[in-house]
C-alpha positions, 0 to 999 in steps of 0.5 A, spaced: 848 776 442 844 772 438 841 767 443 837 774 445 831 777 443 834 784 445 836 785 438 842 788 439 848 790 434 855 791 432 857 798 430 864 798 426 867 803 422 873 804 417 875 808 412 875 803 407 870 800 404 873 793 401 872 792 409 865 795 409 862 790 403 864 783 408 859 785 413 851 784 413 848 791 412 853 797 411 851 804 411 855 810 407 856 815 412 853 822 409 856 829 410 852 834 415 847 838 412 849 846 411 843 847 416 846 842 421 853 844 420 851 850 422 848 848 428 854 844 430 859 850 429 855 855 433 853 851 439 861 850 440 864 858 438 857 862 441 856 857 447 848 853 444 847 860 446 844 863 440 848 870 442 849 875 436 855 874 431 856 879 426 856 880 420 865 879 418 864 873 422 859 870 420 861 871 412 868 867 416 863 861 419 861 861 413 868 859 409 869 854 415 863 851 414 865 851 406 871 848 407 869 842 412 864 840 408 858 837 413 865 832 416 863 833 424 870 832 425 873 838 421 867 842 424 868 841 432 876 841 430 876 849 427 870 852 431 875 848 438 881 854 434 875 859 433 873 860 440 879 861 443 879 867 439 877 874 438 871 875 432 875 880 429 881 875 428 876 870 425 877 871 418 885 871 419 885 864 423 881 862 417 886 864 411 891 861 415 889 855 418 891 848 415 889 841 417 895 838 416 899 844 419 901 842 427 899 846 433 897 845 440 891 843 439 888 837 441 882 836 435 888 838 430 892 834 432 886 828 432 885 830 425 892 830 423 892 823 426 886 820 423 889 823 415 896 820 418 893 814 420 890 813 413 895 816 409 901 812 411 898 805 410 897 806 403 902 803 398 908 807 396 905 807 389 898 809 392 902 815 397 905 818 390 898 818 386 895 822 392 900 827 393 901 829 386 893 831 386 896 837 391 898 840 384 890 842 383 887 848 386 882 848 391 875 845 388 877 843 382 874 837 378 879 832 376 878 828 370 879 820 371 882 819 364 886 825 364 889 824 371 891 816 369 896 820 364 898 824 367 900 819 372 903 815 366 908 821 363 910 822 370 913 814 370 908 813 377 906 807 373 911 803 369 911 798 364 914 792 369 908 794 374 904 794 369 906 787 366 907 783 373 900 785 374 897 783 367 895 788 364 896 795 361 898 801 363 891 805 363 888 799 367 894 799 372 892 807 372 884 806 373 886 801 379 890 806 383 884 811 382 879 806 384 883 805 390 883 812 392 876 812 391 875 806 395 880 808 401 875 815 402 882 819 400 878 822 394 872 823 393 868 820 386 865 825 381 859 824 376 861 829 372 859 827 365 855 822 367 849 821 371 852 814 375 857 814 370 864 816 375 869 820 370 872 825 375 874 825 383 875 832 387 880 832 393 877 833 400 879 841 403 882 837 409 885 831 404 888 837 399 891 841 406 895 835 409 897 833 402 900 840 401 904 840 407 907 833 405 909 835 398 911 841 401 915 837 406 918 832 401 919 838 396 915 834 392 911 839 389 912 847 389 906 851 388 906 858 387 899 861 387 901 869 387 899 871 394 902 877 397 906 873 402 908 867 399 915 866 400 919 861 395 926 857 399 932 856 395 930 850 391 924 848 388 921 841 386 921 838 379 913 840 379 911 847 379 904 848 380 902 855 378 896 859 379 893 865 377 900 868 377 901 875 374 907 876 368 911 881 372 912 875 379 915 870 376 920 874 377 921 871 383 923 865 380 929 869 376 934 867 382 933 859 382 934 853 379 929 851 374 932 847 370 930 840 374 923 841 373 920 836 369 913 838 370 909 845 369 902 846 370 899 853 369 892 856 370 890 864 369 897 866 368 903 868 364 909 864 364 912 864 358 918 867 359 920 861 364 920 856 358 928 857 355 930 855 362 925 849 362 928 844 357 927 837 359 920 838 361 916 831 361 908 834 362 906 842 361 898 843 361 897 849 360 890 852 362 887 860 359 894 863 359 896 869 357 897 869 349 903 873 346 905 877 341 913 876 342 915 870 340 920 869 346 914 870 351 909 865 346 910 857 350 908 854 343 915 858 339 919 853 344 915 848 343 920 844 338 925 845 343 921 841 349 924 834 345 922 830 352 915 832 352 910 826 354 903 830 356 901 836 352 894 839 353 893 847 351 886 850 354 885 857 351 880 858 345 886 864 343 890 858 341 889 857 333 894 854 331 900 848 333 907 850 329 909 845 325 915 844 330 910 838 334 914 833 329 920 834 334 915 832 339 917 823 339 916 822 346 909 825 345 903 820 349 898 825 350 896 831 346 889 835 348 887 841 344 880 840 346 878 846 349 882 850 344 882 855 338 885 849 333 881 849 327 887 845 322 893 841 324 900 840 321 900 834 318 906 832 322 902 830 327 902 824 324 909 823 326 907 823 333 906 815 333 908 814 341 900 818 341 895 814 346 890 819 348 889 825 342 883 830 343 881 834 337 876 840 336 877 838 329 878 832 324 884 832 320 884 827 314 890 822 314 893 824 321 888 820 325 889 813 321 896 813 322 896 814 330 895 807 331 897 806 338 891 811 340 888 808 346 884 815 347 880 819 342 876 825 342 874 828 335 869 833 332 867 833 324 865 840 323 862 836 316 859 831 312 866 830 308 869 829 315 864 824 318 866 820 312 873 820 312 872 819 319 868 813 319 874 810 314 880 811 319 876 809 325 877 802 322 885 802 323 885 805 330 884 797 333 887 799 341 882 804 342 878 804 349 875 810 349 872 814 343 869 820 344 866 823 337 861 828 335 860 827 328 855 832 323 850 829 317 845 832 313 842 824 313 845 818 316 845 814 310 846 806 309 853 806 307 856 811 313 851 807 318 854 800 315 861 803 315 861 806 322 858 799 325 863 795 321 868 799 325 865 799 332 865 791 331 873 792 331 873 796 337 876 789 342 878 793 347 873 799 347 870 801 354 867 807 354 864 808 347 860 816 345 858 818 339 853 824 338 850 826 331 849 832 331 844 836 324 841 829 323 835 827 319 832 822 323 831 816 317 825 812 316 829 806 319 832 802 324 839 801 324 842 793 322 845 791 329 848 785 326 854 783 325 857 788 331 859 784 338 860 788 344 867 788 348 867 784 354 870 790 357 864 796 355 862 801 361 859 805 357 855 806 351 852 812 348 848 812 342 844 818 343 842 821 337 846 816 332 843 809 331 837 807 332 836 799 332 829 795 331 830 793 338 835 792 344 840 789 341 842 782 342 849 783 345 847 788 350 845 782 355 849 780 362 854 775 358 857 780 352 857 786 357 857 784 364 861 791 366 855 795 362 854 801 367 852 807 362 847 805 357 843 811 352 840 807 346 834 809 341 830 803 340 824 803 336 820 798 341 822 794 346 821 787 348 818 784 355 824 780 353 829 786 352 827 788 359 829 784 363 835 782 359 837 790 362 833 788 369 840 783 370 844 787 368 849 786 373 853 793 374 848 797 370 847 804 373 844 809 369 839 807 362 836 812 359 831 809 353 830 813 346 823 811 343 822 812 336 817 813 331 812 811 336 807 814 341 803 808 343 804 807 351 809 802 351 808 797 357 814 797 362 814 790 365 818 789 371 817 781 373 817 780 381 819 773 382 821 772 390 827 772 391 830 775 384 833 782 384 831 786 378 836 792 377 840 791 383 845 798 381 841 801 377 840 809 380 838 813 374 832 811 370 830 815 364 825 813 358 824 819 353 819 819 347 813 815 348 808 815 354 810 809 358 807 805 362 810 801 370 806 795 369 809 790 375 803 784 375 806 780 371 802 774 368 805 770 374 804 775 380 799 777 385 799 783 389 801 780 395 808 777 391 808 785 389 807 787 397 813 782 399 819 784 394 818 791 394 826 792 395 826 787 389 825 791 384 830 797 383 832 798 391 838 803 388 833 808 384 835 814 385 832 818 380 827 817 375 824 821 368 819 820 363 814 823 359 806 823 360 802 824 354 795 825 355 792 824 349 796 817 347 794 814 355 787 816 354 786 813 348 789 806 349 783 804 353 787 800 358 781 799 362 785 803 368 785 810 371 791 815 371 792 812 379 794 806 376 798 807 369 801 813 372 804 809 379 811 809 381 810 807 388 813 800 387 820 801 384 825 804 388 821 803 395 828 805 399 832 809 395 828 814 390 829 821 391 826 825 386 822 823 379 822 828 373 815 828 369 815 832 362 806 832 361 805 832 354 798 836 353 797 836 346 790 834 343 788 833 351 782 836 355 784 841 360 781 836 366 785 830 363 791 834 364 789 836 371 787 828 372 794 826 370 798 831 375 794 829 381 796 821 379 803 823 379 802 828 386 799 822 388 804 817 387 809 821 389 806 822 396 804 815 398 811 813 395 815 810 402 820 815 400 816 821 399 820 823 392 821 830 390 816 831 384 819 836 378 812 836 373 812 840 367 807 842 362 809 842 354 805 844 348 800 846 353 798 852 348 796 844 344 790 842 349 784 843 346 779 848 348 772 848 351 769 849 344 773 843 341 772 839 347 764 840 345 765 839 338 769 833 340 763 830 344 758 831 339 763 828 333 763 821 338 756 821 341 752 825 336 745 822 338 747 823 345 746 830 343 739 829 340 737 826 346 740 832 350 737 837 346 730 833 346 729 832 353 731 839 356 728 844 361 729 849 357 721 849 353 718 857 356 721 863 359 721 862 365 727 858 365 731 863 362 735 868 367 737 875 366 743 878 367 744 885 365 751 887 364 755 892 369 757 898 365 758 905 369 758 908 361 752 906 359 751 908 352 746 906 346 751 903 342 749 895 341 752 889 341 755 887 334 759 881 337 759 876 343 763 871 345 766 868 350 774 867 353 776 859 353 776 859 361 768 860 361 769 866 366 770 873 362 765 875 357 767 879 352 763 884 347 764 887 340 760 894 341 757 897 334 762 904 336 768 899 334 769 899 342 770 892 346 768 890 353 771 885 357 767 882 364 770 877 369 768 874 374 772 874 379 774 871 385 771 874 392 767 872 399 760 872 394 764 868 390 770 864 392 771 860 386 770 865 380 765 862 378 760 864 373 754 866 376 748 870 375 747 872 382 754 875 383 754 880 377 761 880 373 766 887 373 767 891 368 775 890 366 780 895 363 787 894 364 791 900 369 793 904 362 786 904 362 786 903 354 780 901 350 780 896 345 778 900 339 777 898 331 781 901 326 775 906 323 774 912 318 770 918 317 767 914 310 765 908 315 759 906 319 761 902 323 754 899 325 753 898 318 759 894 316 760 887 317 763 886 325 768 880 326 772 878 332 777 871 333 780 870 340 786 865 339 787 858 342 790 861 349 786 867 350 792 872 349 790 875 342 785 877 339 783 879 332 777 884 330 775 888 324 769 892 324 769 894 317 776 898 316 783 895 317 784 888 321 788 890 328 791 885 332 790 886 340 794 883 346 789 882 351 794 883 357 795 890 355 789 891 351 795 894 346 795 894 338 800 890 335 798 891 329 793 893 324 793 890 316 789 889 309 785 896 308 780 895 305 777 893 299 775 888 300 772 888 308 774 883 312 768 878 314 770 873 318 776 871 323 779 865 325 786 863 328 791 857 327 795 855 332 801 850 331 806 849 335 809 856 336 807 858 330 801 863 328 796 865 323 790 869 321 785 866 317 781 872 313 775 871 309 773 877 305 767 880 302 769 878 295 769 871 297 777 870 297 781 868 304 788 871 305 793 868 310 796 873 315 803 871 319 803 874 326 810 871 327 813 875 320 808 880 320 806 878 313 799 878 309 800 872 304 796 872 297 789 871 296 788 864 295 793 860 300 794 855 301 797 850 309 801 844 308 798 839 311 792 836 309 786 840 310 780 844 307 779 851 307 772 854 305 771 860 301 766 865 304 761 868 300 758 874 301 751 872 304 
């Protein structure tokens, strides 16, 4: 085949996919779309006719289809068992098919083979990995950490299977799972994590076949409360069950249950059972009915479960753990993550066998005791527990994971010092999490000195904790060559620091915090031929400043960009970052949106969709417009065409058509002089008329005339204290809405058809008084006065929203400020003060206020 020039090709298939990686190119098989599976179903139980199915059966196609998971196999194999039935019974094939279940089918027993097949060339050990995973419902979301010890309590995985293979038990227990993973009996998950795997979930075929194994080798007894569920004489040494009512446990009244060893409730009450349940090894206990009998309660017998090595309470109902847990000395895992606990005995500090501890609360002195801790996931709910934290953190040598979120007013220097000293000591950490929460950023960057990271570290999450000056000089490919997982804040990242990232050989997710900082930062990705820049990395994010793809290079030309396309991150998936307009204008870079904006070159066979946050503050309402078609349009010229998910922020902060010419005239004045020196207008005859439409023409006169921000609506104060509102709006004579004198605008009035009307009196003119009108920054409000009290209008509804300040003194003048959410009305009086309204609080401020910021209010005097 080589010798020719017809191109062909080999197409080999496995399961495994350690094979897959020896040849040249490997392609993942994906499942079908819902659509496709959809087509594949009917074509076989309607004929390809397209004939009608009803509306029970097709809710049945639809749980077929559910349950088969877009796998072709799965679909032909139950639409072959569906079609040779009747529809109405359709629904009960379905509750009662399994894939593993034998029959007389041939795509059954095809499927059956094919799950066999790979199931008997797995290891003994991996066989009882697998099988153990039929104790979890359907569709569940199995965590990593917490199945490896689970396995561990069960004794899958033993201290000589451990030591001949060198290495720890939990290393021993990621293995397995890798390997599961690896031979498509598990699917992976990114629960947590965006490229980060943490869980698996088991297949709707893999989960029947295994049921009926573990039901066969009465390896696990699954006891789900189903009507027709029929318990043998015996069970297994683990029971599963799910969703069982108090009153049908009675079904297990006249069987043995002694020799269970392991327990896993969910949604039921089962209390009852445990005096019979002595030498339990493992309970897991998940939003279980709480009682008030002690005899019915699971933790009133917890003393007595003196064999006990996996623990986990999973209802906010639970408050409290008996003192009783000291008896507990065989205790490797205990995970009150999810319950109610608010303070533990302190003899949990007896329980030295702990490797993996997960608490909602800190409690002092226990922690720096447990030093065999392995796992730790904690929350301090206070500055005083962050401290002692942070000092007990020090004694805990032989962690891997640590999940902490810590709460601080300010994250001073001596707790910063402390945390960092003690991560430094973390040899064996892999997987490092620590979130700050109720944190005053500091007018600093953190000190990295001092702290080098382990070998072994996947993942690493500093949001919101530390900020260091730059990347940190251990995060490179020789001290963290297993990085994964990677969210930092930096104050600014060197060329260096890229590429430094750019090799990092297992680098997945990077998500880069900048701080104190809104210039562009330039992201500048070398091209070198033959180099493979980010090789695995699927998620980008970039938070915080404007950020720029700059793939030239000093060394690069565009034919070297052209040719190593598939270079610069060939997996990218994803990608997000923040636009702001403001900052990418004013940087004067000399380059258009099209070219500071692109993101055509990364990602060229892999980038599926890219989240843009646009930053409208302080930018005009057409560079906005001009940043969003760049991002359009790189999105369209992308070879993969990725989905664009823009979205505006601050957009109330974009400065309005009067700011942007106050904006002109404050940067080229003299452009103004020339303007107004040269224009056309010099005689009447260049001033066109137009007379506004009103059918209830009256001879009141117009005190006040402004124009909405859009240019397109005019709106009128009239001396009657009425306001008007003309827009120009779209139709065959004006296809735009343009403003024009040739199509004249409608008088508008919403449905309810009220009016605008100032607050008046019977002693007030009000074509005497001082008329006075603001519109606020995005035309939603309007404030008026003409000589009595202010009102306040919304201009959807044209309803009052309030009136306030009677007179004296009579409002003068009007103006809004707007910032960040927040709204206030300034109102000069005719005794020259200012007062300040609230619109948010409802509240008048008192004469002669003053704002925060720096600014310079003027006094309005009476002429």
């Amino acid at each position: 085949m080589q010798e020719t020039n017809h191109q062909s090709r080999l197409v080999i298939t496995t399961r495994i996919s350690e094979v897959a990686t020896f040849a040249c190119e490997a392609y993942k098989i994906q499942p079908l779309s819902h659509d496709n599976s959809k087509n594949l179903l009917y074509a076989r139980i309607a004929d390809g006719e397209g004939k009608y199915i009803d509306s029970p059966s097709a809710e049945a196609c639809e749980k077929v289809l559910k349950k088969c998971d877009g796998v072709p196999l799965a679909i032909i194999t139950i639409a072959s068992l569906l079609a040779n039935k009747p529809r109405e019974d359709w629904s009960e094939v379905y509750n009662s098919i399994g894939f593993g279940r034998k029959g007389n089918n041939d795509d059954v027993e095809n499927t059956r083979k094919i799950l066999s097949f790979s199931y008997y060339d797995l290891p003994s050990h991996l066989k009882t990995c697998l099988l153990y995973l039929s104790i979890f419902p359907e569709d569940h979301v199995i965590g990593k950490n917490s199945l490896i010890w689970m396995w561990i309590a069960e004794g899958f995985i033993s201290e000589e299977q451990a030591e001949a293979a060198g290495v720890g038990l939990f290393e021993l227990g990621e293995r397995y799972f890798n390997e599961l993973i690896n031979r498509n009996m598990i699917q992976p998950q990114e629960r947590d994590y965006s490229g980060y795997i943490n869980a698996c979930s088991v297949h709707d075929m893999v989960l029947d076949f295994i049921h009926q194994l573990s039901s066969e080798e009465n390896f696990v007894t699954v006891l789900n409360g189903g009507e027709r569920q029929k318990l043998q004489g015996s069970i297994s040494r683990r029971l599963a069950l799910e969703c069982v009512e108090e009153h049908k446990i009675g079904q297990l009244a006249n069987i043995d249950v002694e020799k269970v060893r392991s327990i896993f409730a969910s949604d039921c009450g089962f209390g009852s059972l445990c005096p019979r349940l002595p030498f339990l090894r493992l309970v897991e206990i998940v939003l279980c009915s709480v009682y008030q009998e002690p005899e019915k309660d699971v933790l009133h017998h917890l003393g007595s479960l003196v064999y006990l090595r996996y623990l986990k309470l999973e209802n906010p109902r639970i408050t409290e753990l008996p003192r009783e847990v000291r008896f507990l000395r065989f205790l490797q895992t205990l995970d009150l993550w999810n319950s109610g606990i608010v303070e533990l005995p302190e003899e949990v500090g007896l329980l030295t066998q702990l490797v993996c501890l997960r608490l909602p609360c800190y409690v002092y002195g226990v922690i720096g005791k447990l030093t065999s801790l392995q796992e730790l996931c904690v929350r301090c709910k206070n500055e005083g527990d962050t401290v002692q934290f942070v000092k007990e953190l020090d004694l805990l040598r032989e962690l891997k994971v640590l999940d902490a979120r810590i709460r601080t007013d300010v994250m001073c220097q001596s707790i910063e010092s402390a945390l960092l000293e003690s991560l430094g000591r973390l040899h064996n950490i892999k997987e490092l999490q620590i979130y700050c929460t109720s944190y005053s950023a500091p007018d600093r960057a953190n000190c990295d000195a001092g702290w080098v990271s382990c070998r072994q570290l996947r993942l690493l999450n500093l949001e919101n904790c530390l900020v260091f000056s730059r990347l940190p000089a251990w995060i490179n490919s020789s001290l963290s060559p297993n990085l994964s997982y990677l969210d930092v804040k930096v104050v600014a990242v060197k060329d260096q620091d890229m590429e430094t990232l750019a090799k990092l050989p297992e680098l997945s997710c990077l998500i880069l915090r900048f701080s104190y900082t809104k210039s562009v930062v330039s992201i500048k990705i070398r091209t070198d031929e033959g180099v493979v820049y980010f090789r695995k990395l699927r998620f980008l994010k970039i938070l915080g400043p404007p950020i720029w793809f700059d793939l030239r290079g000093s060394e690069c030309n565009n034919s070297r960009i052209a040719s190593s396309n598939n270079a610069i991150m060939p997996s990218l998936e994803s990608l997000e970052f923040q636009v702001r307009v403001r900052s990418l204008k004013d940087e004067n870079l000399h380059l258009g949106f099209d070219k500071m904006l692109g993101f055509q070159n990364i990602g060229t066979s892999s980038l599926q969709r890219v989240t843009a946050e646009v930053d409208c503050e302080d930018a005009r309402i057409c560079e906005v417009d001009e940043a969003e078609a760049a991002l359009k349009h790189a999105a369209t010229v992308h070879p993969k065409h990725p989905t664009l998910l823009s979205r505006r922020i601050n957009e109330g902060e974009m400065l309005s058509r009067y700011q942007e010419a106050c904006l002109e005239m404050s940067r080229a004045p003299e452009l103004v002089t020339q303007a107004w020196k040269s224009a056309d207008i010099v005689g009447s005859e260049n001033i066109q008329i137009l007379r506004m439409p009103d059918p209830e023409a009256s001879p009141n006169k117009v005190m006040r005339l402004l124009y909405k921000d859009n240019g397109m609506e005019l709106l009128a104060l009239c001396s009657n204290a009425v306001h008007k509102l003309w827009k120009w709006e779209q139709s065959d004579k004006n296809p735009r809405g343009e403003l024009s004198k040739s199509v004249p605008p409608v008088l508008w009035q919403p449905e309810n058809g009220i009016l605008m009307t100032n607050d008046t009196t019977n002693d007030n003119n009000p074509e005497e008084a001082t008329a006075c009108t603001a519109l606020s920054k995005d035309d939603s409000y309007l404030v008026s006065a003409s000589g009595c009290r202010v009102s306040l209008f919304n201009m959807k509804t044209f309803k009052v929203m309030a009136t306030f300040m009677a007179p004296p003194p009579a409002a003068t003048f009007l103006a809004f400020y707007q910032q960040r959410g927040f709204i206030f009305i300034f109102i000069g009086t005719e005794d020259s003060s200012i007062k300040l309204y609230n619109v948010h609080n409802r509240e008048l401020g008192d004469d002669k206020v003053s704002i925060k910021r720096e600014s310079v209010i003027p006094n309005f005097c009476e002429s």
